[in-house]
N, C-alpha and C positions, 0 to 999 in steps of 0.2 A: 756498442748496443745502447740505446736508449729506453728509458722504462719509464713510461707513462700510462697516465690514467686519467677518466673523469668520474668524480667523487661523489657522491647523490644520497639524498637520504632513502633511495628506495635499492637503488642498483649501482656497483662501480664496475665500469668499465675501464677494463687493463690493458693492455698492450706493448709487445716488445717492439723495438723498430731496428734495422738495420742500417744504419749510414750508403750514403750510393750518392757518392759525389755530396752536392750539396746537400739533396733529398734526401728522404727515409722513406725505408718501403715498410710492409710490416712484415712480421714474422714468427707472434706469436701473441693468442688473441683472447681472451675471455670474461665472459661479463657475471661476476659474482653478487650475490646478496649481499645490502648493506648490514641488515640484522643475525645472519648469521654466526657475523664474529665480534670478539668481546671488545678488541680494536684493530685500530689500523693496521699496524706490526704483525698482526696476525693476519690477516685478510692477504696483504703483498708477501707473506711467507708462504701459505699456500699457493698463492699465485705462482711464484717462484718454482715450488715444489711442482707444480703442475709441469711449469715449462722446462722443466730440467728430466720429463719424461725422454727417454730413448726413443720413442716415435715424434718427436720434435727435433724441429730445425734452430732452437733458439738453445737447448741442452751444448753447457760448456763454454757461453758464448759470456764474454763479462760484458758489465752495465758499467759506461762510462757513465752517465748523467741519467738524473731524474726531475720528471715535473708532473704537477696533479694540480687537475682543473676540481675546483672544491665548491660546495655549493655553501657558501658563506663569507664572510670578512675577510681578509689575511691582512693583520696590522703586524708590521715587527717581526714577521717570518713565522706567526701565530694563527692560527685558524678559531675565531669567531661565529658559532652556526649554531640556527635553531634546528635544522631541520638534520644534524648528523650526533649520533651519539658518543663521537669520539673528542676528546683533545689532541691536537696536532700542531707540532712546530716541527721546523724547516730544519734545525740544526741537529736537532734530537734523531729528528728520520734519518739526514746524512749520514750519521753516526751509526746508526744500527743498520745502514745500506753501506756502507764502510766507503761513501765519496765524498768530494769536497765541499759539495752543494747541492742540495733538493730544494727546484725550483716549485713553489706554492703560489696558485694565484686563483682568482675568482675563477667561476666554472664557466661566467659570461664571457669573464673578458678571456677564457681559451677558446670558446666557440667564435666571440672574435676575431682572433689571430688567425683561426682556421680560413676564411674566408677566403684571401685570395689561394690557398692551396686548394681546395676544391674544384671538381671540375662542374661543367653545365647542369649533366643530370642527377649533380647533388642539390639542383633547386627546385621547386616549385614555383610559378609566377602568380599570383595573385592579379599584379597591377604592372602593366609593362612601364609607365611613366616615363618620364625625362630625367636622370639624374643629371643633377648638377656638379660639375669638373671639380674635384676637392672636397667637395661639400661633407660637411659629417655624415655621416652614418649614427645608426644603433640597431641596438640586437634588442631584443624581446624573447623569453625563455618559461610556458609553461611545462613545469612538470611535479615532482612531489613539492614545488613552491614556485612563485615567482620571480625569475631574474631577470634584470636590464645593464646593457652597458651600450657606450660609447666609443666609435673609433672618430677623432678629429685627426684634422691636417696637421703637422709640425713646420709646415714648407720644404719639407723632402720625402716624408712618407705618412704614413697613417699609424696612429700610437692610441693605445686604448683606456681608458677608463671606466673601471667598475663603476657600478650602482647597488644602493639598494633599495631602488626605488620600488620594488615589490612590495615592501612595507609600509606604502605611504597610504592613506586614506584611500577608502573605496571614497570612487565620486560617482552617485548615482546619477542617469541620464532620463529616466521614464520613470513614470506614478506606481510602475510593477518595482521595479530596482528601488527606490525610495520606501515600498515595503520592505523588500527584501531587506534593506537595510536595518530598518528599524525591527527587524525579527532577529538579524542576528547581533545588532546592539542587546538585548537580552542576553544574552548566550556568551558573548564573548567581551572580555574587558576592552583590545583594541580592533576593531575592522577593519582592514589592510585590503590592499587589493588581492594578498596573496591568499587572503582566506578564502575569498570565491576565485579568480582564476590561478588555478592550480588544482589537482588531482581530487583533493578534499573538497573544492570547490561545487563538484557535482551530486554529491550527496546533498549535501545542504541546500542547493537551491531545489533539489526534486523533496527535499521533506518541508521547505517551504512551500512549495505549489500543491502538496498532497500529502501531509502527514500520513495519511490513512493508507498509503499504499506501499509497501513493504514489497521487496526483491529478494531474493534469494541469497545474496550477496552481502544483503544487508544485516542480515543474521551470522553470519557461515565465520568460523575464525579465522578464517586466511581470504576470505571475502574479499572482492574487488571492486567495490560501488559504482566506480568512473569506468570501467574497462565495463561492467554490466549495460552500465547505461549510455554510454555512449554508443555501445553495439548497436541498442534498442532504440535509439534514437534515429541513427542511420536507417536501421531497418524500416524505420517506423512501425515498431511492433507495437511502442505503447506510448498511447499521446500525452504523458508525465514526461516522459524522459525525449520525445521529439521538443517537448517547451524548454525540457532541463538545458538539451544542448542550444538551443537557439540561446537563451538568455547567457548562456556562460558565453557563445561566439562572440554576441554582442559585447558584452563585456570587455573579455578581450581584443576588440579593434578597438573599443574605444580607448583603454589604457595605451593599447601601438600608439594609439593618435594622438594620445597625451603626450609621451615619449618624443615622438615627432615634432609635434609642440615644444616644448620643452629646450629640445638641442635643437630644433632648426634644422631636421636629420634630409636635409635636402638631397643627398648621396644615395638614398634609401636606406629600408627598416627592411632586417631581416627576423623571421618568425623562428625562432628552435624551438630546443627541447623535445621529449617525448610521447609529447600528445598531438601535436600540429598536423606531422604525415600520419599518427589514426584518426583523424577526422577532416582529411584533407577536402572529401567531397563537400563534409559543410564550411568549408573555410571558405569554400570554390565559389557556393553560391551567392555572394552578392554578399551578406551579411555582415561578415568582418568589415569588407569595404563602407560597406554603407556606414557601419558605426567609426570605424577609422575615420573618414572624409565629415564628418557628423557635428563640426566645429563654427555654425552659422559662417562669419565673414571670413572664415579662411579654409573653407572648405574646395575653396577651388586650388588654393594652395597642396594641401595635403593629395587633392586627388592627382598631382601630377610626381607623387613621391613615388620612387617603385617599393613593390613591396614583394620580398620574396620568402617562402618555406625551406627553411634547410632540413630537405627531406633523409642527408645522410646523420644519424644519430652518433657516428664517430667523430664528430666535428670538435667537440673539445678536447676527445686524445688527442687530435691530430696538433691542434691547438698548444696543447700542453704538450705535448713532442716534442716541436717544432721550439717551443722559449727553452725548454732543455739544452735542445742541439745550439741555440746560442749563447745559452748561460755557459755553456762546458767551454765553448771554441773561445769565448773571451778570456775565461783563465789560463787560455793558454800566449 
């Protein structure tokens, strides 16, 4: 049995998996509150407790290997994160899971590995494009923050590399974004890209465009700002939050397109995270693209990248599953 997870400062998502030949199927599933528990140890003990219910199929079944897609650094088998309340090392977990190894890696680079396991309608297509035979890839990841990684070629398969390039300067593109900017240079010591896209991201640009206008949400203590307005954006209930979600879209291609830029991600860029399939209809229309492609003299470039939504959200368990099941089979 395999025990994996993807680790998030908002939600982790757990899962048992079953060996079947090479594959793993799953067999025991659930997505817990990050803030609920005081740490990690505790959070995979209930999990545990849960799946050792009598009306389960994973109940009695031992865990050879584990691995957790984490939304932050992992230096030295150590987890580095703003955005998770716990401390976490690799050796420490093994020890209290009583196995040889707990495989720790970025939350990207598991939605990475997930890739080729995936089937067709775990995608969305934005952009049909040309990929290019070998060519890198990357991944793009909004959700309660910004992540990016890279798969390049080795000249036998595809190997991946973290980023955190969600922390790198907001680069504004339009005389509206260049306010923005300079509104939340007030406010915040450094402006990342991950301040604005990412979950928090939508609050701020709607109390940028409209201080005066107050959501329900925006009060409430268990409030949802981004899940408010992005409803209302779709819906077009209210024309604050249809401008909020347009400018964060933009936003957001243009960072892909940075990314793209960047590594040369001729293979294609895939879109995760938790927010992409809720706002997939405004991904759909044109905007992302436009601002993705949005690069003067190599805009013809980028418009032949494909670009896809990994609309299935279990992609970095699967992810972190899977480097599990080969971290264990080499020990052996």
């Amino acid at each position: 049995m395999i025990l994996a997870g993807d680790v998030g400062g908002t939600k982790c998502n757990l899962g048992l998996f079953a060996k079947n030949g090479p594959a793993l199927r799953p067999v025991f599933q659930r997505r817990l509150a990050t803030h609920d528990y005081g740490g990690f140890e505790d959070l995979i003990g209930d999990f545990l407790e849960r799946a050792a219910d009598p009306n389960t199929s994973a109940r009695g079944q031992e865990i050879e290997a584990a691995g957790f897609g984490l939304a932050g650094v992992v230096v030295d088998g150590s987890l580095h994160a703003g955005n998770l309340p716990w401390v976490l090392n690799g050796s420490a977990l093994a020890q209290k899971l009583h196995l040889n190894k707990v495989v720790l890696l970025n939350d990207l680079a598991a939605t990475a590995l997930s890739l080729d396991r995936l089937g067709a309608n775990d995608f969305a297509i934005l952009n049909q494009g040309t990929a290019e035979h070998t060519a890198t890839k990357a991944v793009i990841a909004a959700g309660t923050g910004l992540g990016e990684a890279i798969l390049f070629w080795d000249g036998q398969q595809y190997r991946v590399a973290p980023s955190e390039g969600g922390q790198a300067d907001f680069a504004p593109r339009t005389e509206l974004q260049i306010q923005l900017l300079t509104h939340l240079n007030q406010q915040l010591p450094h402006v990342s890209c991950e301040e604005i896209v990412s979950g928090r991201g939508f609050r701020r640009i709607h109390e940028f465009l409209d201080p005066s206008l107050r959501h329900p949400s925006f009060d409430a203590a268990e409030g949802d700002a981004a899940k408010e307005i992005t409803q209302r954006g779709l819906a077009q209930s209210c024309p604050v939050c249809v401008e909020t979600l347009h400018l964060w879209t933009e936003a957001y291609g243009a960072e892909a397109g940075n990314l793209a830029l960047r590594t040369l991600a001729l293979g294609g860029v895939y879109v995760a995270g938790g927010i992409a399939p809720k706002i997939l209809a405004k991904l759909r229309d044109g905007t992302f693209s436009r601002a993705f492609c949005g690069k003067s003299k190599f805009a013809a470039v980028l418009a032949r990248v494909p670009i896809s939504v990994v609309v299935n959200e279990d992609a970095p368990v699967w992810g972190a599953a899977y480097q599990a099941l080969t971290s264990s089979e080499s020990l052996l």
